[in-house]
C-alpha positions as CSV (number, residue, x, y, z in Angstrom):
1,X,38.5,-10.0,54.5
2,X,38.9,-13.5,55.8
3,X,42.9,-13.6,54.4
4,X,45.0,-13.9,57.8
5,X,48.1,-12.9,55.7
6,X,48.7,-10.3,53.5
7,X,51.7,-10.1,51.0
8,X,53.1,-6.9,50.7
9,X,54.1,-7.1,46.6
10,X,57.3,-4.6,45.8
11,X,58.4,-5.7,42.5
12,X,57.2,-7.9,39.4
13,X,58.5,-10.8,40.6
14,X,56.5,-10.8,43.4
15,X,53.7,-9.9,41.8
16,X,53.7,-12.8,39.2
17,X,54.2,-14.7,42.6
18,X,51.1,-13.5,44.0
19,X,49.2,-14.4,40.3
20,X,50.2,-17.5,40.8
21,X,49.1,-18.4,44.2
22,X,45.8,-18.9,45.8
23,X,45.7,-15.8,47.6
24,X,43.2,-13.2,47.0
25,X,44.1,-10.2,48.3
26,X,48.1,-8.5,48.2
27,X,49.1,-4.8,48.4
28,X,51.1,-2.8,46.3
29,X,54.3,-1.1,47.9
30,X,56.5,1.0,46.0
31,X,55.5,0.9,42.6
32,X,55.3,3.6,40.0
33,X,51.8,4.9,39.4
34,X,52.5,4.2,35.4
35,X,52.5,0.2,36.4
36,X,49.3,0.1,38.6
37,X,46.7,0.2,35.5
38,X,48.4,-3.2,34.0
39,X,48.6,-4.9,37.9
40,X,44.8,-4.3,38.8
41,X,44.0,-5.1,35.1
42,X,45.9,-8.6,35.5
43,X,44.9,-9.3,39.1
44,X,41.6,-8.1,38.1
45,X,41.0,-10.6,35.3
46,X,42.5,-13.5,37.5
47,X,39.5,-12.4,40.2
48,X,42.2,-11.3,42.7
49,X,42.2,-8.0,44.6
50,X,44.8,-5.4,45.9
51,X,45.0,-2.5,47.8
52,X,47.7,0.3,47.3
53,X,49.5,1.7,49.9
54,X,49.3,5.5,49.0
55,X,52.4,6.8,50.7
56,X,54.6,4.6,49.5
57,X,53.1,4.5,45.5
58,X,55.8,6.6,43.3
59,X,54.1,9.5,40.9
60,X,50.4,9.4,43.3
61,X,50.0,12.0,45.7
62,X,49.0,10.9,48.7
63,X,46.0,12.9,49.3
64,X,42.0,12.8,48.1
65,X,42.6,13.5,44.4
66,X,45.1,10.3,44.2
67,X,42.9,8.6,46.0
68,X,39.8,9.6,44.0
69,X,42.0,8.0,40.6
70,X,43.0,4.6,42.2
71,X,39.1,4.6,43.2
72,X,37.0,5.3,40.0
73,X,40.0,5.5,37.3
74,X,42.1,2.0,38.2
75,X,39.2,0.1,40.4
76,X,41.6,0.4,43.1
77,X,40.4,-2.6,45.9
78,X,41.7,-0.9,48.8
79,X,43.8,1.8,50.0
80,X,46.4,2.0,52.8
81,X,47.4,5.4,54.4
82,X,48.5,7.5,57.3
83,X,46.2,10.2,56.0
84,X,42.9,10.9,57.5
85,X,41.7,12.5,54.3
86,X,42.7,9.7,52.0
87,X,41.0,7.4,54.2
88,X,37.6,9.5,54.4
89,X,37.7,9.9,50.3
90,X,38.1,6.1,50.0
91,X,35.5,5.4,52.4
92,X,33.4,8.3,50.7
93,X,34.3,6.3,47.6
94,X,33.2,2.7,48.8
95,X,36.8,1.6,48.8
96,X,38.2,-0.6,51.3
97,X,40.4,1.8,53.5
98,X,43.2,1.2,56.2
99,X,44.7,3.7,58.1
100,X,48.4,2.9,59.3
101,X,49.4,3.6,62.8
102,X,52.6,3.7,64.2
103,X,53.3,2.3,67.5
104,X,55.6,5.3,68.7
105,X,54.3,6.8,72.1
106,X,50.6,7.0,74.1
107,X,50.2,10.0,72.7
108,X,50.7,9.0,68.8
109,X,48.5,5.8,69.8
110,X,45.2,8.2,71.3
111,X,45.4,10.6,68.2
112,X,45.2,8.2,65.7
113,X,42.7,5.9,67.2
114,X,40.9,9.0,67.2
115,X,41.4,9.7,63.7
116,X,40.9,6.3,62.7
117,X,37.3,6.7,64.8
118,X,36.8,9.9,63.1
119,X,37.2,8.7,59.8
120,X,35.5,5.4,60.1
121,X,38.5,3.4,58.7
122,X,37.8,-0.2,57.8
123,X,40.8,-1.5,59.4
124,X,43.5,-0.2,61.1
125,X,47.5,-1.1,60.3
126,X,49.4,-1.3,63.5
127,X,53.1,-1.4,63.5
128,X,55.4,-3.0,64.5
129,X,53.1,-5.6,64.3
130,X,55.4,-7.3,67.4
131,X,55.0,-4.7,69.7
132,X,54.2,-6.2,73.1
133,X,51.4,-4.0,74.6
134,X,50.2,-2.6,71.1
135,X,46.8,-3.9,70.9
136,X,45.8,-3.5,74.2
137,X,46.5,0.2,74.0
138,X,45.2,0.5,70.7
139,X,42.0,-1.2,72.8
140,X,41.6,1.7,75.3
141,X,40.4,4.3,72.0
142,X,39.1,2.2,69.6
143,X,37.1,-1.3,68.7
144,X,38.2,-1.3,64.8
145,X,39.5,-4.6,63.6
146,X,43.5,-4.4,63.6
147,X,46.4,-5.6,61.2
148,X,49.7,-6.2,62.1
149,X,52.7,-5.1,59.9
150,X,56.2,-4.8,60.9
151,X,58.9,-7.4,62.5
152,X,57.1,-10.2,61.4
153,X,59.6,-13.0,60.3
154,X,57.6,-16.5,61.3
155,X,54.5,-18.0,61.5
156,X,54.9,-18.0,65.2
157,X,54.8,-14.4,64.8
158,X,51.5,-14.3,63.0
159,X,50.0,-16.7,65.3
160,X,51.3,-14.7,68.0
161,X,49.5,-11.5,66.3
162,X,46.2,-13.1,65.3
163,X,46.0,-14.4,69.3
164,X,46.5,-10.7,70.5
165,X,43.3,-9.9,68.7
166,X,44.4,-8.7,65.1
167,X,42.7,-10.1,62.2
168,X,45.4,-10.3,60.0
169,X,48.9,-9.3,59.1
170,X,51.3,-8.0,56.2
171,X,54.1,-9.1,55.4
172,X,56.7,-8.7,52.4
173,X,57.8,-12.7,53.2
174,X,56.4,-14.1,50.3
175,X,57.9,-17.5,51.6
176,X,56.3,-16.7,54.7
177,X,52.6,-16.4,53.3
178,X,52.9,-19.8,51.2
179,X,54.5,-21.8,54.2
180,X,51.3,-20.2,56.1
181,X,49.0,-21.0,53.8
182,X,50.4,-24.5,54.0
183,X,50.5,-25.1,57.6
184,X,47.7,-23.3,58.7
185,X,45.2,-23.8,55.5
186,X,44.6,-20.1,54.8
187,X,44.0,-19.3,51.5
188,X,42.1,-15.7,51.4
């Protein structure tokens, strides 16, 4: 994934935002599972991809048998979760998969770079994205290309993240990807 900035998409709007930009990839946050067949089918068509984040998708359980129907039923792109099952049916599946971490404490850090190893995620989702020390902590357990999410508000932020190490971020700044995409000539 070559995007540097990833729009986290909550509502129509947004969504017919993203449709209309030059970005390729977004993620769904928050919507009903009775929407996703008409938003992969229309970001589909346009050649655009999105991932869904599974925890936070209303009607989809969060575990290998939701995952399994975004995968082979929608043509789900790629799938965000805290859950090392999801993540290993997605893989399993061919699917793009990104395991979220939460910055909390050393010890939250070590066990889920270890799950992240474990599991062979893709990527894996740091947050807060702006936490000082967080990728070279995340560095002592595991090598796997990072995102930042979380906290970030400008594109000094993302340049500040994507100099850390990470190879992208999310953000639900829609503003904020298109001033990006302007200044810095990203366009996914």
């Amino acid at each position: 994934m070559e995007q540097h900035v990833l729009p986290v998409i909550k509502d129509w709007k947004q969504f017919n935002r993203f449709m209309d930009s030059e970005l390729t990839w977004g993620i769904l946050l928050g919507f009903h599972i009775n929407f996703l067949a008409d938003l992969f089918q229309q970001a589909h068509a346009k050649g655009k991809k999105l991932m869904v984040h599974m925890d936070l998708t209303h009607g989809l359980a969060n575990d290998p048998f939701g995952a399994q129907y975004l995968i082979q039923t929608l043509r789900c792109d790629g799938i965000i979760s805290t859950k090392g099952k999801v993540i290993a049916c997605a893989k399993k599946h061919h699917c793009l998969a990104i395991l979220r971490l939460f910055l909390i404490d050393s010890d939250s850090v070590e066990k889920g770079c270890a799950l992240a190893n474990q599991v062979q995620s893709d990527y894996l989702e740091l947050l807060p994205a702006m936490c000082a020390h967080g990728v070279v902590r995340v560095r002592q357990y595991s090598d796997l290309p990072l995102i930042g999410g979380g906290l970030i508000s400008s594109i000094q932020d993302i340049d500040a993240c994507l100099a850390q190490g990470m190879c992208a971020v999310t953000t639900s700044n829609f503003a904020l990807c298109e001033e990006y995409m302007r200044k810095r000539g990203d366009k996914g």
